[in-house]
C-alpha positions as CSV (number, residue, x, y, z in Angstrom):
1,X,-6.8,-19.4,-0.4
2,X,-6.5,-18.6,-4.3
3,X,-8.2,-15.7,-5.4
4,X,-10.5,-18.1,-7.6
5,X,-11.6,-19.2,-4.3
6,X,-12.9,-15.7,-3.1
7,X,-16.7,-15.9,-3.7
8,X,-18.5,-12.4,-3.4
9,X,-18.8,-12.1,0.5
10,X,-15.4,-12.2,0.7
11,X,-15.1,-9.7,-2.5
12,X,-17.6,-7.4,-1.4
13,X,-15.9,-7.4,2.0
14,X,-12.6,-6.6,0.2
15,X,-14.2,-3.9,-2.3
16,X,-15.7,-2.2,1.8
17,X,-12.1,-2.9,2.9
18,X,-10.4,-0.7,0.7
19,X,-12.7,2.3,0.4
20,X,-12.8,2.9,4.0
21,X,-11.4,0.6,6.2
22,X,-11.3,2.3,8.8
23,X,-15.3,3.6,9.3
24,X,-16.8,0.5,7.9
25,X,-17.8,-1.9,11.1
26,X,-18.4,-5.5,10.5
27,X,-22.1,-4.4,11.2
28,X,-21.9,-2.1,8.2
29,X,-20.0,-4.5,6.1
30,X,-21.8,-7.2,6.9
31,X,-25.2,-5.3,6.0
32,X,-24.2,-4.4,3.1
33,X,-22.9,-7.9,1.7
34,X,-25.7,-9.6,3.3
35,X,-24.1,-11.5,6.2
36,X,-23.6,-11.1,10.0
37,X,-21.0,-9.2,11.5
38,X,-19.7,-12.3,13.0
39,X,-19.3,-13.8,9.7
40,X,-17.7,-10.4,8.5
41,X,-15.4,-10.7,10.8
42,X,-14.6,-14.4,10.9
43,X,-13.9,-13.9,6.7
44,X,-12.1,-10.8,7.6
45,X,-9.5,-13.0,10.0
46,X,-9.3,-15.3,7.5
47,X,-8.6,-13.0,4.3
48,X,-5.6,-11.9,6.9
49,X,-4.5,-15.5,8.2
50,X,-4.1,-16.5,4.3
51,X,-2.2,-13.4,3.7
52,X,-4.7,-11.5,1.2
53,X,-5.1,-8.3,3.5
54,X,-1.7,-7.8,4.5
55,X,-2.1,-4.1,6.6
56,X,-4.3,-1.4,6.9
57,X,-2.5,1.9,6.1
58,X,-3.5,5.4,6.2
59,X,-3.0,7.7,3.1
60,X,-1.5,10.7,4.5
61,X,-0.4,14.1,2.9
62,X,3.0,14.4,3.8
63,X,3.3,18.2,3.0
64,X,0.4,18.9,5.7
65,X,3.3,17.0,8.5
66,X,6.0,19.1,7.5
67,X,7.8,16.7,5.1
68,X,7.1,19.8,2.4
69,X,9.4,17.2,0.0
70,X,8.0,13.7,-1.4
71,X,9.4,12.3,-3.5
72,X,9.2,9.2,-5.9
73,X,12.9,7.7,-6.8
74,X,13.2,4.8,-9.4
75,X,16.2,2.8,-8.3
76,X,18.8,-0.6,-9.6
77,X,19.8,-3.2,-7.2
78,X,21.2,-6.4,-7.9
79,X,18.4,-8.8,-8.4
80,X,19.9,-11.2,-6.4
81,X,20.1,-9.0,-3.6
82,X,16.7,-7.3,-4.2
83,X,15.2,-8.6,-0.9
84,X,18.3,-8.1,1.6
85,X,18.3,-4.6,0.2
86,X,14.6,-3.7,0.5
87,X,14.9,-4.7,4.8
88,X,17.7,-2.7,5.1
89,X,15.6,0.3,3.1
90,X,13.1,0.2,5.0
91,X,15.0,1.3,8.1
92,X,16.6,4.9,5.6
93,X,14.9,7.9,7.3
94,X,12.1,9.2,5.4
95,X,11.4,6.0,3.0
96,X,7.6,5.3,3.4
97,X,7.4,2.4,1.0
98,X,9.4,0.1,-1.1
99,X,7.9,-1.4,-4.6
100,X,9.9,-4.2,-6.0
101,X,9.2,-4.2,-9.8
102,X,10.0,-7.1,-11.8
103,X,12.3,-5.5,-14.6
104,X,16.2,-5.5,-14.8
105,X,16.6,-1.6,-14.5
106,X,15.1,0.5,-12.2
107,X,13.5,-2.6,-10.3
108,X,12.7,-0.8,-6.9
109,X,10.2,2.5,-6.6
110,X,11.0,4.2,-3.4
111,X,8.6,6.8,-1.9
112,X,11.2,9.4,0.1
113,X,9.9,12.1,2.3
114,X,11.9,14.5,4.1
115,X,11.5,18.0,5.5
116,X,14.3,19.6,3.7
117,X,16.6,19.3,0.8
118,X,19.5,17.5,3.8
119,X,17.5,15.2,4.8
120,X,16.8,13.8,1.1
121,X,20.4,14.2,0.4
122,X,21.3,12.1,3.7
123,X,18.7,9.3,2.7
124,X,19.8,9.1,-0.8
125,X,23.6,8.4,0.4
126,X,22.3,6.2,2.6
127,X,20.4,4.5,0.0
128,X,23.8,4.4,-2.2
129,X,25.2,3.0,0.9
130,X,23.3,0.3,0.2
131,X,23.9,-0.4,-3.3
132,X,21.3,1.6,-4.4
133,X,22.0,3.0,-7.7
134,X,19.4,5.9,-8.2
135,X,17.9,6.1,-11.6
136,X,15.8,9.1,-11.5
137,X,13.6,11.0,-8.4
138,X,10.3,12.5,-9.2
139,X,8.8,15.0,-6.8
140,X,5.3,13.5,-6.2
141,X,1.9,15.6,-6.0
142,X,-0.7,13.3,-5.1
143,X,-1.2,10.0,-4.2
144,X,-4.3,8.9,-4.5
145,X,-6.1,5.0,-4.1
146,X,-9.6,3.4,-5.4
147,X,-10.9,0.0,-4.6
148,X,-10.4,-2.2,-7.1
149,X,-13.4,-3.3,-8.8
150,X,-12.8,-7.2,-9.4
151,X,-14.2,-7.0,-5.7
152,X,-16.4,-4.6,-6.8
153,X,-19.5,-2.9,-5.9
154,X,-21.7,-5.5,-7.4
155,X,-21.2,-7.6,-4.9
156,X,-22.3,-5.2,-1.9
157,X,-25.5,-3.5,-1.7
158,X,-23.9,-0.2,-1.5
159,X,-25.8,2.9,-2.8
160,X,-24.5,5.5,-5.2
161,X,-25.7,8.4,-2.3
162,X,-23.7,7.3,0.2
């Protein structure tokens, strides 16, 4: 499935999707974009089977756990090894995501959290283990997400007071 071939259930149902998955029902979702909840979730299966909602993730503020440091490193790897590297990062205490960026420097962004200063320092030389060659960490504030709007609000019948 294409994104060309979304039409705007599946859209609105995306747009639902990523401002709350987790307290809008198919009942809801499917109110709201004019369908059943069977049909909600019969789209919603299929948006997953085709690999266009690939997880449902909470956002969590890492400081409130403990992890008082997060961090956003900007790291090199070899771009022929990118995607050997990036399974074996994911398993580094305290990395929470992997980006893979398509540029020749700095092609990964790794969010890092850790509850002290050691425990970034052993995840970073684990990382250079790796082949990892840090180009700069940033010591994140916020993350925040927003749907985005190509599966907009137009195509619910969502109202501004809700």
């Amino acid at each position: 499935m294409a994104s060309e071939e979304l039409d705007s259930v599946d859209k609105g149902i995306l747009y639902l999707l990523q401002k709350d998955a987790r307290n809008n029902t198919t009942n809801a979702i499917g109110e709201q974009v004019g369908v059943s909840s069977s049909t909600v979730a019969n789209r919603i299966n299929k948006l997953e089977e085709n690999g266009i909602i690939t997880g449902y993730h909470p956002t969590i503020d890492f400081e409130q756990t403990g992890m008082g440091h997060h961090l956003l490193v900007m790291a090199t790897v070899p771009i022929n090894n990118q995607g050997e590297i990036v399974d074996d990062l994911v398993r580094v205490p305290g990395v929470v995501s992997v980006s893979e960026l398509l540029t020749n420097n700095a092609n990964l962004s790794i969010e890092l959290v850790g509850q002290n200063k050691q425990e970034i320092e052993k995840s970073i030389g684990e990382m250079s283990d790796l082949g990892v060659d840090i180009e700069r960490i940033d010591m994140l504030k916020r993350i925040r997400a927003f749907p985005y709007n190509h599966f907009g609000k137009e195509f619910t019948n969502e109202d501004d007071t809700g």
